[in-house]
C-alpha positions as CSV (number, residue, x, y, z in Angstrom):
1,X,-36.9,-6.4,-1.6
2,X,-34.9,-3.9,-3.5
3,X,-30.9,-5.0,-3.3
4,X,-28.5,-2.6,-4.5
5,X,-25.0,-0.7,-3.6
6,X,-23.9,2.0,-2.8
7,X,-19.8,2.8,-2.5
8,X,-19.8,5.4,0.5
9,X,-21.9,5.5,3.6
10,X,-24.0,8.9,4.5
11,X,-21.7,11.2,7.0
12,X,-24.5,11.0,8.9
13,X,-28.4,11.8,8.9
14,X,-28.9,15.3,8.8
15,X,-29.6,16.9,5.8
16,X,-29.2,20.1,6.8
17,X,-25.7,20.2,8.0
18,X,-24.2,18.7,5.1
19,X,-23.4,18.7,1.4
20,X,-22.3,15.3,0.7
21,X,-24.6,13.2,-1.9
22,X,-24.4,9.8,0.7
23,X,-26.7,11.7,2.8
24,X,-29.1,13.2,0.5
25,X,-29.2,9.5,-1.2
26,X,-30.2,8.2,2.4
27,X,-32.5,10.7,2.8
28,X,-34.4,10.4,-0.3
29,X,-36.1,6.7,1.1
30,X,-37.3,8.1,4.4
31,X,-38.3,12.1,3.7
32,X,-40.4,14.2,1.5
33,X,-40.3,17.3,0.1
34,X,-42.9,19.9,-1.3
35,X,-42.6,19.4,-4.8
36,X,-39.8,16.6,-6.1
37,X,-38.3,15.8,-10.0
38,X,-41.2,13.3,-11.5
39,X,-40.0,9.5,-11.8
40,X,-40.9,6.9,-13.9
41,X,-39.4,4.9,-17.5
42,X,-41.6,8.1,-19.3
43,X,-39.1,10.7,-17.8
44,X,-35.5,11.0,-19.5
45,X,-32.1,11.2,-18.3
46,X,-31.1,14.7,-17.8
47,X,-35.2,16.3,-17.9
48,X,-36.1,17.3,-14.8
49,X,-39.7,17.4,-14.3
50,X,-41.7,18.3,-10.9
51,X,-44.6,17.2,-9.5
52,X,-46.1,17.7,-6.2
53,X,-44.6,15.5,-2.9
54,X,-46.3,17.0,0.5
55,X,-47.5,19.6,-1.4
56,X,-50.9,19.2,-3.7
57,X,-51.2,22.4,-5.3
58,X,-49.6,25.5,-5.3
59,X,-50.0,28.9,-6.9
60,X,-47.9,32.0,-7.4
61,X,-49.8,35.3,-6.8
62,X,-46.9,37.2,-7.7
63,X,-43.2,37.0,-8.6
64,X,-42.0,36.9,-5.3
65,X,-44.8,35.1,-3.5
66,X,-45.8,31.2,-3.5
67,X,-48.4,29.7,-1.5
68,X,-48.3,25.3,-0.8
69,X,-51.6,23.5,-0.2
70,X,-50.2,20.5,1.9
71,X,-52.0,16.7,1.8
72,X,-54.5,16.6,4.1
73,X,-54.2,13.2,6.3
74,X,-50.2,13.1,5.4
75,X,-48.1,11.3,8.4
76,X,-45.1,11.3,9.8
77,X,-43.7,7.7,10.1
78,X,-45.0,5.8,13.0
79,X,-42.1,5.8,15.5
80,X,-41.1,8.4,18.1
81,X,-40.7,11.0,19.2
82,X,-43.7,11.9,16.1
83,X,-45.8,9.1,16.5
84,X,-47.3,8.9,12.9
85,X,-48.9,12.5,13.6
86,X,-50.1,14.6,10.7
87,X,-48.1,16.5,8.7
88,X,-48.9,20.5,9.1
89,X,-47.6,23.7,7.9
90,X,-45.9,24.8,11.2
91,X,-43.9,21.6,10.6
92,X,-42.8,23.3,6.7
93,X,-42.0,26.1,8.1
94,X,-39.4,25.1,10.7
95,X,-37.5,22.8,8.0
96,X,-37.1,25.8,5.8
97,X,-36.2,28.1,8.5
98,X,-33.9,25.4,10.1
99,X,-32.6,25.2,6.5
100,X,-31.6,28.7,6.2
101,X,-29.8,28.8,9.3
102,X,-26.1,29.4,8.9
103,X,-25.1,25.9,10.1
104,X,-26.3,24.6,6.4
105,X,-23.6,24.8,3.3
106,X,-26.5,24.3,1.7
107,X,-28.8,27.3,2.8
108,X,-27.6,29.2,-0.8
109,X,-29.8,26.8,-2.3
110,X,-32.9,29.0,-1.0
111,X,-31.6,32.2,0.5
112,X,-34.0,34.7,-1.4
113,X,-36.4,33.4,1.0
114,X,-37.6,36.2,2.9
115,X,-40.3,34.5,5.2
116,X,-42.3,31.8,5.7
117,X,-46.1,31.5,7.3
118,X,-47.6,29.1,8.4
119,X,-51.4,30.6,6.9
120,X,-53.3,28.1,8.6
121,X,-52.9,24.1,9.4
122,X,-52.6,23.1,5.9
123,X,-51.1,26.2,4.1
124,X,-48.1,27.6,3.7
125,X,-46.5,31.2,2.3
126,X,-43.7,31.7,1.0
127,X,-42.3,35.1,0.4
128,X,-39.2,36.1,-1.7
129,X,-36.3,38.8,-1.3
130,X,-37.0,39.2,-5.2
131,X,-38.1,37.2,-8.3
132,X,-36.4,34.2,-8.0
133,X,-37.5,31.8,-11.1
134,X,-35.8,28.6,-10.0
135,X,-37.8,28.7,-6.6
136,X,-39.7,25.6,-7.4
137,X,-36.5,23.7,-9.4
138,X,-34.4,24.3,-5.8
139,X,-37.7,22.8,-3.9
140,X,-36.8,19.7,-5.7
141,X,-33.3,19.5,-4.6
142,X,-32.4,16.1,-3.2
143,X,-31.4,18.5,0.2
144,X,-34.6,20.4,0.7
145,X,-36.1,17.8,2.7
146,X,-39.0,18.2,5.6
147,X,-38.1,17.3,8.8
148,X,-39.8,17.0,12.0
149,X,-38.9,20.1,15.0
150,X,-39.5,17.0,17.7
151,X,-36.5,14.9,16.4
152,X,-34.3,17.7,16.6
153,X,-35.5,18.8,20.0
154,X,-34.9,15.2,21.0
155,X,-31.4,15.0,19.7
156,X,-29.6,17.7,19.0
157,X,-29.8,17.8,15.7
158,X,-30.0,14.4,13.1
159,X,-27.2,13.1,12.6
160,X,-28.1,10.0,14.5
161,X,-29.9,7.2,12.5
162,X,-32.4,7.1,15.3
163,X,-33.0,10.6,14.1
164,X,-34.2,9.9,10.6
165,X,-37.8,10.1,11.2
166,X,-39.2,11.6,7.9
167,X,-43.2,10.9,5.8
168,X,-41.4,9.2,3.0
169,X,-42.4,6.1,1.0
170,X,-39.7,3.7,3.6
171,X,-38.8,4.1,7.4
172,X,-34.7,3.5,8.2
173,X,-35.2,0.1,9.8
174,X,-31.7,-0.7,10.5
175,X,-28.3,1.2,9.8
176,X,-25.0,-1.2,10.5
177,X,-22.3,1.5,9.6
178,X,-20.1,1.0,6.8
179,X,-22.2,-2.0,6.2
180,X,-25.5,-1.2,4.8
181,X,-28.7,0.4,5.6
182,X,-32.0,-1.4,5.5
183,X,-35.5,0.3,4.7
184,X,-38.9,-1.1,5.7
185,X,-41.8,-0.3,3.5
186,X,-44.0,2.8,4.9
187,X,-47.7,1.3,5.3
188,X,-49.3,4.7,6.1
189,X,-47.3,6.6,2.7
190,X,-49.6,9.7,1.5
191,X,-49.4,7.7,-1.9
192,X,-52.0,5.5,-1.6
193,X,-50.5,2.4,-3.0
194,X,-46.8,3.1,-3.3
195,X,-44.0,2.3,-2.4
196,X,-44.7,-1.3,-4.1
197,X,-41.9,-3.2,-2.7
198,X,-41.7,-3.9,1.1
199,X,-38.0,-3.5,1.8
200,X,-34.8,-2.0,0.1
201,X,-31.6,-3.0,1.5
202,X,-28.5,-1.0,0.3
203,X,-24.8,-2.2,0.9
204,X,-22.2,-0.1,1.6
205,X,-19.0,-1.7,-0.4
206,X,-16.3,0.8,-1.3
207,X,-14.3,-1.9,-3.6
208,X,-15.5,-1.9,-7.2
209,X,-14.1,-5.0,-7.8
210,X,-16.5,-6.9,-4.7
211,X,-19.7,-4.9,-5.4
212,X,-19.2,-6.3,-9.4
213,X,-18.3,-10.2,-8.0
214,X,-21.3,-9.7,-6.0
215,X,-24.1,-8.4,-8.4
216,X,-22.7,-10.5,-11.0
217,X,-23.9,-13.2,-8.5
218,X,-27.2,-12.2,-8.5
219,X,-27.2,-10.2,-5.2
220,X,-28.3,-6.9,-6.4
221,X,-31.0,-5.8,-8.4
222,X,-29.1,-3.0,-10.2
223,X,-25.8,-2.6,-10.9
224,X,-23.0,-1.5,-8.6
225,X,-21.7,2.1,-9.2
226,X,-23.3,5.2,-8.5
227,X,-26.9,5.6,-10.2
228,X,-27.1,1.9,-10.9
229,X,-24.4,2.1,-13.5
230,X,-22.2,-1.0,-14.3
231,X,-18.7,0.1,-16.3
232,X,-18.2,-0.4,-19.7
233,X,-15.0,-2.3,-18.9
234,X,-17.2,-4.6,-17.2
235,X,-19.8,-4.5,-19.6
236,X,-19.3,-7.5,-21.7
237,X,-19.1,-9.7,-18.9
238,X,-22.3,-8.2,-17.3
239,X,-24.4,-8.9,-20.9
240,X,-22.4,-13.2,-20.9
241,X,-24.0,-13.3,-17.1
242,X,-27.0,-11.6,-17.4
243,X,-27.7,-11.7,-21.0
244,X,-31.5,-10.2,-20.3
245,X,-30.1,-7.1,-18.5
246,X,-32.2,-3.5,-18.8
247,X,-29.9,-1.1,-20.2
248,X,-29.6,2.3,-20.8
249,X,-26.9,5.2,-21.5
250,X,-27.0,8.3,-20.3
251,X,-24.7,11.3,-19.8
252,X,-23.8,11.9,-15.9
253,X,-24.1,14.7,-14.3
254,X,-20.7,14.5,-12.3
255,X,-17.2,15.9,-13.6
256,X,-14.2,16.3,-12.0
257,X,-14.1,20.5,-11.3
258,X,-10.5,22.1,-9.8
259,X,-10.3,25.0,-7.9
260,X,-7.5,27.6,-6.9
261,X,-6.3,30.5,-5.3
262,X,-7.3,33.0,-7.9
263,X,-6.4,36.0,-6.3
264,X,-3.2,34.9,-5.5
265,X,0.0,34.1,-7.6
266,X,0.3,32.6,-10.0
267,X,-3.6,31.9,-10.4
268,X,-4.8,35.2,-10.4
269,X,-3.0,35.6,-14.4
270,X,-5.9,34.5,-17.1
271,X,-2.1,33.0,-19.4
272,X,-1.4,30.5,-16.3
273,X,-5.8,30.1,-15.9
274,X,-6.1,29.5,-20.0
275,X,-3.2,27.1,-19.9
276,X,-4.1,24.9,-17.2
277,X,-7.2,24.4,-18.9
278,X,-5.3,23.7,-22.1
279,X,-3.4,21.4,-20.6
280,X,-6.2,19.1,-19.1
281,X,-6.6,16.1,-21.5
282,X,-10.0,15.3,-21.0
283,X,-10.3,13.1,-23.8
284,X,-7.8,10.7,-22.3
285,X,-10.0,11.2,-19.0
286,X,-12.5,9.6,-20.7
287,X,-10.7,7.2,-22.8
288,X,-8.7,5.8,-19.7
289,X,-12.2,5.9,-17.7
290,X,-13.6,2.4,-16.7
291,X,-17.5,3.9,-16.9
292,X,-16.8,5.6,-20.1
293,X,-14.0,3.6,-22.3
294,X,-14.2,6.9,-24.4
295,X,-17.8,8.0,-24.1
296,X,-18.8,11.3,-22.8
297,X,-18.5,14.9,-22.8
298,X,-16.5,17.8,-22.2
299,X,-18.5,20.3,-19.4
300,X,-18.6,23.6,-19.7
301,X,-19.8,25.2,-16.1
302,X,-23.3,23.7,-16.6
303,X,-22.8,20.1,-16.6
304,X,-23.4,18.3,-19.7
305,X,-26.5,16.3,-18.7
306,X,-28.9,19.1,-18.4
307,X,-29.5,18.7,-21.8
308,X,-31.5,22.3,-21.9
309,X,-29.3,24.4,-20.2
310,X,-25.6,23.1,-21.0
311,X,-23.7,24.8,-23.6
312,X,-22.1,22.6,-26.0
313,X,-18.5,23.8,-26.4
314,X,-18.3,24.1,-29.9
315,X,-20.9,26.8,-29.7
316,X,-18.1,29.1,-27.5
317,X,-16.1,31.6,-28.9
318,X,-12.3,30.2,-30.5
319,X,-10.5,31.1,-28.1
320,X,-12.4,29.7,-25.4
321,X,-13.2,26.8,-27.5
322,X,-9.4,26.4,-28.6
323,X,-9.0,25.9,-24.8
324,X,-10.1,22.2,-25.0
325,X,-8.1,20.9,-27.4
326,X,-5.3,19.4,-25.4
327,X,-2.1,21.2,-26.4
328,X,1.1,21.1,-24.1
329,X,3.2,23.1,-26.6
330,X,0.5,25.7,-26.1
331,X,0.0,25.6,-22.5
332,X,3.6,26.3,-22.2
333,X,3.9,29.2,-24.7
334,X,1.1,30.7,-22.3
335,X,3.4,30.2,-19.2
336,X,6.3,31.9,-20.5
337,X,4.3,34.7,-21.1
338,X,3.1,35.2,-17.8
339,X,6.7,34.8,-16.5
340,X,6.9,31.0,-15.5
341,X,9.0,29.7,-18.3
342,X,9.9,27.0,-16.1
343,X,6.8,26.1,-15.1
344,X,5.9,26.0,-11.0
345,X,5.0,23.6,-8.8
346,X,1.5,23.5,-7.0
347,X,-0.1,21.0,-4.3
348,X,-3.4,19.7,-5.0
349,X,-6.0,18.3,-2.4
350,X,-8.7,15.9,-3.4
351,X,-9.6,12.9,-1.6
352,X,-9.9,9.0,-2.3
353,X,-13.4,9.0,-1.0
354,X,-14.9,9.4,-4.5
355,X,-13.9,6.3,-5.4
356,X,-10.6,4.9,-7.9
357,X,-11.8,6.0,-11.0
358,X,-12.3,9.6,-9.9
359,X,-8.3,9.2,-8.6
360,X,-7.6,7.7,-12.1
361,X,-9.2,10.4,-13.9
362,X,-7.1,13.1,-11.6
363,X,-4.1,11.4,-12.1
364,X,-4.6,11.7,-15.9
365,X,-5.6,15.0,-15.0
366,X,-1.8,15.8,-13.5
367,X,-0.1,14.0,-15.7
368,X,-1.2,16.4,-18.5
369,X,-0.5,19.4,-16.6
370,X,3.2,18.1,-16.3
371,X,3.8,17.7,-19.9
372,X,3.1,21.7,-20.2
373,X,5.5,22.1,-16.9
374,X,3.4,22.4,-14.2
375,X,4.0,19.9,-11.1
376,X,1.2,19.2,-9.3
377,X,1.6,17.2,-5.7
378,X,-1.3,15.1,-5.0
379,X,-2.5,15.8,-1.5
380,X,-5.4,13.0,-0.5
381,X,-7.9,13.6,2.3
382,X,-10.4,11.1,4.1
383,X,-14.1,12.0,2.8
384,X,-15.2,13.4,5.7
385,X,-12.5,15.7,6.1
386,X,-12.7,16.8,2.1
387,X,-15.9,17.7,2.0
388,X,-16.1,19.7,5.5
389,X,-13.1,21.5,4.2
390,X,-11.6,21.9,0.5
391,X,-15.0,22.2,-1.1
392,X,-15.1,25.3,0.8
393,X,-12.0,26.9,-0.2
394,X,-9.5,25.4,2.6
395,X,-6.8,24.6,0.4
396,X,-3.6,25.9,0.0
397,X,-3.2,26.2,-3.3
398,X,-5.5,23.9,-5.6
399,X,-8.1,21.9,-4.7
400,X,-10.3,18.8,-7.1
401,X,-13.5,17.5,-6.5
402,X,-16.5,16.0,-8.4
403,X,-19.2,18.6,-9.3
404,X,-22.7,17.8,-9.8
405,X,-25.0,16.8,-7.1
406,X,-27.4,19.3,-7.8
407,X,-30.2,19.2,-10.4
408,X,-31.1,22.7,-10.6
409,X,-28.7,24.6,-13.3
410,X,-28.7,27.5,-11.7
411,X,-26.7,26.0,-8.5
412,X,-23.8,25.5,-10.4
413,X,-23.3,29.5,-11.5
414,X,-25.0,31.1,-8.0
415,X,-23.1,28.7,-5.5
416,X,-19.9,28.7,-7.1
417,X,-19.3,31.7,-8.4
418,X,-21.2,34.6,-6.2
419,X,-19.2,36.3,-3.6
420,X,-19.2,34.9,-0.3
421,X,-21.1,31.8,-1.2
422,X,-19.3,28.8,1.0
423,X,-18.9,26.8,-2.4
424,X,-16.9,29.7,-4.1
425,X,-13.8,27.8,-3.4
426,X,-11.9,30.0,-5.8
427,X,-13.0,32.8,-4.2
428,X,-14.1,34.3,-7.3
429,X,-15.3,38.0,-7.3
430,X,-15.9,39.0,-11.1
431,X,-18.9,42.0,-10.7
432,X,-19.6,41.4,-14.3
433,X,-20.1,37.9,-13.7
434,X,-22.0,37.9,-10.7
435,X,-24.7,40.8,-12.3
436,X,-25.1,38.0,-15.1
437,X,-26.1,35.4,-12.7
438,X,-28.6,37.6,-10.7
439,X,-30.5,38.4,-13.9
440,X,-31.0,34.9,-15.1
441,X,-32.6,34.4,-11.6
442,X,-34.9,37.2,-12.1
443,X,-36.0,36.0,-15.8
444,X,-38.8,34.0,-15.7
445,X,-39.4,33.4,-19.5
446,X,-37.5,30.1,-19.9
447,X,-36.0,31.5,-23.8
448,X,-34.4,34.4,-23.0
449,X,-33.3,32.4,-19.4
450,X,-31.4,29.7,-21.5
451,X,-29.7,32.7,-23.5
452,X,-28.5,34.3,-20.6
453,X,-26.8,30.8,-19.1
454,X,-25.7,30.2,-22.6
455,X,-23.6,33.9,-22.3
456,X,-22.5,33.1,-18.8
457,X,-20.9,29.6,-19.7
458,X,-19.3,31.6,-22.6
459,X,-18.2,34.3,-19.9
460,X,-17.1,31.9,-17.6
461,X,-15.1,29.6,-19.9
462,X,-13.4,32.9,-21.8
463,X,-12.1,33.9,-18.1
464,X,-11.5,30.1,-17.1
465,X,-13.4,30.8,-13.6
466,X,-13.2,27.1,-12.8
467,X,-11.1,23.9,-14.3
468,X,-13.7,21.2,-15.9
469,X,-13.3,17.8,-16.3
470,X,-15.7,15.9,-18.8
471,X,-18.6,14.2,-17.7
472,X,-18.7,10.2,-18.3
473,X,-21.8,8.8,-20.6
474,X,-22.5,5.4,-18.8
475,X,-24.8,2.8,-18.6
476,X,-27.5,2.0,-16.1
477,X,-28.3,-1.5,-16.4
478,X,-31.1,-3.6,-13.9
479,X,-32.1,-6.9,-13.9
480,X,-35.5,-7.5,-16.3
481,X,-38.2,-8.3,-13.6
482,X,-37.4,-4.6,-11.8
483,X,-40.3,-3.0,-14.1
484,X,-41.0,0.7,-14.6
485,X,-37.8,1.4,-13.4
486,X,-35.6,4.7,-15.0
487,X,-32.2,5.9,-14.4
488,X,-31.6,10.3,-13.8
489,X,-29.3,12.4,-12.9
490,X,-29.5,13.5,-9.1
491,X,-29.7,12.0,-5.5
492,X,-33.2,10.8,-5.5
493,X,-32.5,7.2,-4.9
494,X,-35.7,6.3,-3.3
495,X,-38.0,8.6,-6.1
496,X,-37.1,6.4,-8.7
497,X,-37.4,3.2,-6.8
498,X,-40.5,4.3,-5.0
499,X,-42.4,3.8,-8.7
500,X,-41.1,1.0,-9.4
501,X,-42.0,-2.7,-8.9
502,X,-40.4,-6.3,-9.0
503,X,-41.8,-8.8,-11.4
504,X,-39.9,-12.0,-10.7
């Protein structure tokens, strides 16, 4: 048995009504996808590389055309209202098309779909609006996952644990909510061989402090925090306890991100934008940070983990660059230009749900915005209310959150920045900008792809389009008998574990 923690519970079981990462974590024991991100101690933090799930082949006849060769003999899991029958391309079809219905925040993931066909019992079509060269990155997502049309004839929809019926490597054997959620080993897994261990039983304990008692104990397999990550304030401790602990750092792909009104007052002026952003202290974010103790990295949009894709900041333009070099003095020479010599006062709504550290690091956050003269109120919301309703814009004035649950690049420009997009918070609408992201997704050579994100993160920091907080470099760390095991960035919980084996 897999033991290990996790600090929120899923908001429920339905993948595709949803954006929050407790979910997609839950989701990634019991369901399968077409292709997925490769797993394994060869694969690096922050590479993402695919390899085929449900799907055994594929081949692209065209730019916007795709067509899936599915497993022959691959099951759903043995319990109703499937049964254990075979996995076909009718049932492909209806996820996607269940995906792109309006109901999922996440349906921007994959909207240049045009249509799907089912070609015969083991193949499916895909056809595009237009070139779209992330296609088979956004198949991976930790959210595209294939679902079953009985289950959601049954109940409704899936938000029931009874609902999570899925063809991945464990079935959901028990879920005690707000307590933890128990997986039984999938004997009928297309994998022949895999998952190795039998069980994986995950504890839900939102107190940092309990979850560290408790592993330190040797009741987990891996250590507490997201992505089996143990804080370097903890650290030392960990290594006196466990002194033959697995370890490795890696940069995370979360960072705080604020949004705002930017087509009202006093948002909508690129002085009050620029000093803001001049006024976050993100080296004290990271200084004062329990995972970090001073270890990490500033994000431009593209999070700093994607090794390929992010731009490192030094490479911007000065006066973008200048712009994350904490400087009060500055931030309020900028304010009394754009008429606020005084500063203003603001609200901003996050929520507690992300855990004490994130509320640290927004604290911080405030506190530097003050010395420059702008008061922000913090507004806290429960989890479930956040992320139904300030990720998507409704906020009065500012809104903070964590960005990064996705582990295509391209999310992180299209979804947040494209007109009408529900994760546009900021209700950005920059033509220029939103040109710049549709070619990239039309550019299938991968060199003059990375060029083009590289000019959008400059465009986007030089207009300050979104507030970025630095990402934390941690450390994963797992006890020595859990072998080939790896840490990444993304979701995909049960990918990594699925590979993985206990040598005790």
């Amino acid at each position: 048995t897999f033991r290990l923690r996790i600090h929120v519970a899923p908001v429920h079981f339905d993948p595709q009504q949803t954006v929050a990462f407790p979910t997609m974590q839950a989701m990634s024991f019991t369901h399968s996808r077409l292709v997925k991100v490769k797993a394994g101690s060869s694969v690096k933090p922050g590479t993402q590389p695919l390899e085929a799930d449900l799907a055994e082949s594929w081949t692209q006849p065209n730019d916007t055309t795709y067509i899936f060769k599915l497993r022959r003999g691959a099951r759903w899991h043995a319990k109703p209202p499937v049964n254990g029958r075979e996995v076909t391309a009718e049932d492909v079809k209806y996820s996607y098309e269940r995906f792109l219905l309006p109901a999922n925040p996440n349906r921007g993931l994959l909207e240049q779909v045009d249509k799907i066909e089912a070609v015969d019992r083991h193949t499916v079509k895909f056809t595009l609006k237009e070139p779209f060269a992330w296609f088979l990155d956004s198949l991976a997502s930790p959210s595209t996952w294939i679902i079953a049309k009985e289950t959601v004839e049954q109940y409704g929809d899936l938000k029931r644990p009874e609902s999570c019926v899925g063809t991945g490597p464990w079935m959901l054997e028990r879920y005690e909510p707000n307590v933890r959620c128990t997986w039984v080993r999938n004997p009928n897994y297309f994998i022949p061989g895999l998952p190795y261990v039998d069980n994986v039983e995950v504890s839900i304990e939102t107190d940092p402090a309990t979850a560290l008692a408790v592993w330190l104990s040797g009741r987990y397999d891996f250590a507490p925090e997201y992505g089996m990550v143990v804080r370097r304030s903890d650290l030392e401790a960990a290594k006196q306890r466990k002194p033959n602990l697995q370890m490795q750092d890696y940069i995370v792909v979360f960072g705080g991100i604020t949004w705002a009104k930017f087509d009202q007052d006093p948002f909508k002026d690129l002085r009050v934008r620029r000093a803001l952003q001049i006024a976050t202290n993100w080296r004290e974010v990271l200084e004062t940070n329990a995972w970090s103790q001073g270890r990490g990295a500033p994000n431009p949009a593209i999070p700093a983990a994607f090794k390929d894709w992010s731009l490192p900041i030094d490479q911007l333009p000065p006066e973008s660059r200048r712009l994350y070099d904490f400087d009060p003095q500055e931030a309020k020479r900028l304010l009394t230009e754009a008429g606020h010599s005084s500063g203003f006062k603001t609200t901003l709504e996050t929520t507690a749900g992300y855990g004490p550290d994130y509320i640290d690091a927004v604290q911080v956050t405030v506190a530097g915005w003050k010395k420059a003269g702008i008061d922000a109120e913090i507004k806290l919301k429960e989890y479930g209310a956040f992320i139904s309703s300030t990720i998507f814009g409704k906020f009065d004035k500012m809104g903070g959150g964590l960005f990064g649950g996705w582990t295509d690049p391209d999310s992180y420009l299209y979804r947040y920045f494209l007109p009408g997009q529900p994760l546009n918070a900021s209700g950005v609408n920059d033509p220029k900008l939103t040109e710049m992201i549709k070619l990239q997704r039309r550019t299938f050579n991968v060199a003059k792809r990375r060029e083009m994100i590289y000019d959008i993160q400059r465009y986007i920091a030089q207009h300050v389009w979104a507030l970025y907080g630095p990402s934390v470099s941690a450390v994963a760390a797992w006890e020595p008998y859990v072998k080939n095991f790896w840490p990444n960035i993304g979701h995909d919980y049960g990918g990594r574990l699925m590979v993985a084996w206990l040598d005790r």
